[in-house]
C-alpha positions as CSV (number, residue, x, y, z in Angstrom):
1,X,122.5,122.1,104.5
2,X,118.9,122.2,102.6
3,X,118.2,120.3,99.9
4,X,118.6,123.6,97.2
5,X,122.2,124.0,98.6
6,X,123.2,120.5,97.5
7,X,121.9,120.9,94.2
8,X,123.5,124.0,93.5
9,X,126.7,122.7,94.2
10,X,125.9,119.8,91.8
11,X,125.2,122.4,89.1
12,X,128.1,124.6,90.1
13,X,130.2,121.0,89.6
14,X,131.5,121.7,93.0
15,X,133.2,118.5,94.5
16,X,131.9,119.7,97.8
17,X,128.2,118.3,97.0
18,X,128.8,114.9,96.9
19,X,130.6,115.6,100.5
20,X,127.5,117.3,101.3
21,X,125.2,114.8,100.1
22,X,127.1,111.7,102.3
23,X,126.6,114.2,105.3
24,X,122.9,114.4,105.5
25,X,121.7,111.2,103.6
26,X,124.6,108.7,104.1
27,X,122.7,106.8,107.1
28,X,119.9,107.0,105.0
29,X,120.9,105.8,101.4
30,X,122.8,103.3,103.5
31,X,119.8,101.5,105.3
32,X,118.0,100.8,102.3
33,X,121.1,99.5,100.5
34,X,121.4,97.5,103.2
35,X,117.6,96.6,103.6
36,X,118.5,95.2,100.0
37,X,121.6,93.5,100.4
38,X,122.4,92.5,104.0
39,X,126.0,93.3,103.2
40,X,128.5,96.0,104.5
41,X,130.8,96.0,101.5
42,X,127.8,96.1,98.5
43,X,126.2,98.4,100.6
44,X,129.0,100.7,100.7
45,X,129.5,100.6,97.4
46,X,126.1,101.4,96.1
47,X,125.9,104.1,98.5
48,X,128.9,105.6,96.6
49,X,127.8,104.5,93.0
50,X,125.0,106.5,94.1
51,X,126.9,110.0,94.9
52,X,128.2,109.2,91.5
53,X,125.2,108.8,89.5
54,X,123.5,112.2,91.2
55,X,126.9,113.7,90.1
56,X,126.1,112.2,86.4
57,X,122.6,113.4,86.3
58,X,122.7,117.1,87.8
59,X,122.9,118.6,85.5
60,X,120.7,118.5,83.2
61,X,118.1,117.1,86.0
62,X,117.0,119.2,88.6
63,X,115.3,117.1,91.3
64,X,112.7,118.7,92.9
65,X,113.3,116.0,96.1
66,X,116.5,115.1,96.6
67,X,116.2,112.6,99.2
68,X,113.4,110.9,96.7
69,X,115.6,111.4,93.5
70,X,119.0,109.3,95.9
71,X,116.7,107.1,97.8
72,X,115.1,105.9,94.0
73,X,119.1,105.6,92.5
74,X,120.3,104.3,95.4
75,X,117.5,101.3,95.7
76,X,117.9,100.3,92.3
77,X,121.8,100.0,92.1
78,X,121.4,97.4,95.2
79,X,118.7,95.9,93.1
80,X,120.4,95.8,90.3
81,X,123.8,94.2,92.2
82,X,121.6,91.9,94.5
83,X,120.4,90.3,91.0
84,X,124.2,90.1,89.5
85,X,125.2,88.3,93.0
86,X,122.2,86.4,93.6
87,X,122.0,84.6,90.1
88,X,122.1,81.1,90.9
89,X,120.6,81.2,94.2
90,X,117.6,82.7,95.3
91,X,118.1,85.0,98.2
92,X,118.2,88.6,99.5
93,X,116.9,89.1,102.6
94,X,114.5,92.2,102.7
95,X,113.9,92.5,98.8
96,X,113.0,88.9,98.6
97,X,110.9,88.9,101.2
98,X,109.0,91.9,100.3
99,X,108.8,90.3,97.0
100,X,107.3,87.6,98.6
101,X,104.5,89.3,99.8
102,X,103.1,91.4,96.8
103,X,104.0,87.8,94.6
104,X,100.3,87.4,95.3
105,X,99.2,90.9,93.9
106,X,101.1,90.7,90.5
107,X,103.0,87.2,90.6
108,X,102.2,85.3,87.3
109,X,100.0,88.3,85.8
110,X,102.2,89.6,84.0
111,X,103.2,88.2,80.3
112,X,106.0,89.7,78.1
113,X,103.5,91.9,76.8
114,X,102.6,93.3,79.9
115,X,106.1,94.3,80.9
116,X,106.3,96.4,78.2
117,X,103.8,98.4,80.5
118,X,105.4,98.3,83.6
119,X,104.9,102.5,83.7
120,X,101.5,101.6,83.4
121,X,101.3,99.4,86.1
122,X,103.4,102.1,88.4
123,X,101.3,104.3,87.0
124,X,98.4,102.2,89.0
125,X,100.0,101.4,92.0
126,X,100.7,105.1,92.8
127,X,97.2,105.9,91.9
128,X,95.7,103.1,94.5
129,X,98.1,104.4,97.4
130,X,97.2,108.0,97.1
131,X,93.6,106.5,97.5
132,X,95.4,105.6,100.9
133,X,95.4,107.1,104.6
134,X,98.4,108.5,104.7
135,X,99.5,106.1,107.6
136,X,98.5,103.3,105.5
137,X,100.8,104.7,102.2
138,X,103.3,105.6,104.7
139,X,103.4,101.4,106.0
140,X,103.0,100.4,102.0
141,X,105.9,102.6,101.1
142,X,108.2,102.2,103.9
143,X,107.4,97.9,103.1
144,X,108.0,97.6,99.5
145,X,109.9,100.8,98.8
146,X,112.3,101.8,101.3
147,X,112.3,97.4,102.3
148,X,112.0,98.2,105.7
149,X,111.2,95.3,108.0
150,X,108.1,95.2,110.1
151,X,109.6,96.0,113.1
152,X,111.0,99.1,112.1
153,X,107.8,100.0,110.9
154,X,105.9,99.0,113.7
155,X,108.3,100.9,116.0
156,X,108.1,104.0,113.9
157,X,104.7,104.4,113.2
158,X,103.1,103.3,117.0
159,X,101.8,100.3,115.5
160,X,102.3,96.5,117.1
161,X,104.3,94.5,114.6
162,X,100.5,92.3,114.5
163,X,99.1,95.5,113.2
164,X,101.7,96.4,110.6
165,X,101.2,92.6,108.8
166,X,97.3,92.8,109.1
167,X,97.3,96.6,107.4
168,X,99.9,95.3,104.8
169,X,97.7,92.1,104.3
170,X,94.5,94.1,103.5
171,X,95.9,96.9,101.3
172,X,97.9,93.8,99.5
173,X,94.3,92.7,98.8
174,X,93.0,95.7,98.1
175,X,95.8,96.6,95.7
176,X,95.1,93.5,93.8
177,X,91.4,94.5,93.5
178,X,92.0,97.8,92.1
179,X,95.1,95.8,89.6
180,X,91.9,93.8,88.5
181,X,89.4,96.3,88.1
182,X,92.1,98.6,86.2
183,X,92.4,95.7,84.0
184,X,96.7,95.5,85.1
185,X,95.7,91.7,86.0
């Protein structure tokens, strides 16, 4: 069923969409909840918080993607009950890794003031990887977006895992650069 299909049905407030919507993105909203947080049960239930919240939202919002628009709700409910699990300890898996490595883009830069302006910095980010090769955005994205680890990565894009760390490494550092020169850092 194509993405339009789907969202008519959400409009229509047809129970059927959210069936729809498990069919052809369940494996997907379900590997980066669990890229988030290595856990069958949380995972499970974000997916489904998710179905939920797209049933909230459309309408009024019409998503012009609607793998984006899931993969974006679905990311930040695991986020968000990663951080309500993981308060006294520091752990994670995948998010805290990838966390990790961009500390040393934006770790430390950012005062209370600046997080009022965290569109701002998006804002930047998304400027810098359209600057990108598309491989390159693709490795960046599927890294720190999707959490995807670097041997998926590797395996999907033809790269050796070697590769994948060295081309995260450099655009890392060029990332930074362009957060410094934007005046972000």
């Amino acid at each position: 069923m194509q993405d339009e299909e789907i969202i008519a049905l959400y409009w229509q407030r047809d129970e059927a969409a959210i069936e729809r919507t498990a069919q052809t993105y369940g494996p997907f909203l379900s590997g980066i909840a669990w890229q988030i947080l290595r856990n069958r049960q949380d995972s499970e239930e974000s997916v489904n918080d998710t179905y939920l919240k797209a049933w909230d939202a459309m309408p009024p919002h019409r998503p012009q993607r609607l793998a984006a628009f899931l993969a974006r709700i679905v990311r930040q409910l695991s986020i968000d009950r990663l951080r309500g699990s993981t308060r006294q300890k520091r752990s994670g898996g995948g998010y805290a890794e990838s966390l990790d490595e961009l500390a040393e883009c934006v770790a430390g830069g950012l005062t209370p003031a600046q997080q009022a302006d965290l569109r701002l910095l998006g804002q930047t980010v998304s400027a810098y990887l359209h600057t990108l090769p598309q491989r390159t955005r693709t490795v960046f994205v599927r890294r720190y977006f999707y959490l995807d680890p670097i041997r998926q990565i590797a395996a999907g894009c033809g790269m050796s895992e070697q590769a994948v760390k060295s081309l995260l490494h450099r655009t890392r550092i060029g990332l930074r650069d362009h957060l410094t020169q934007e005046g972000v850092l």
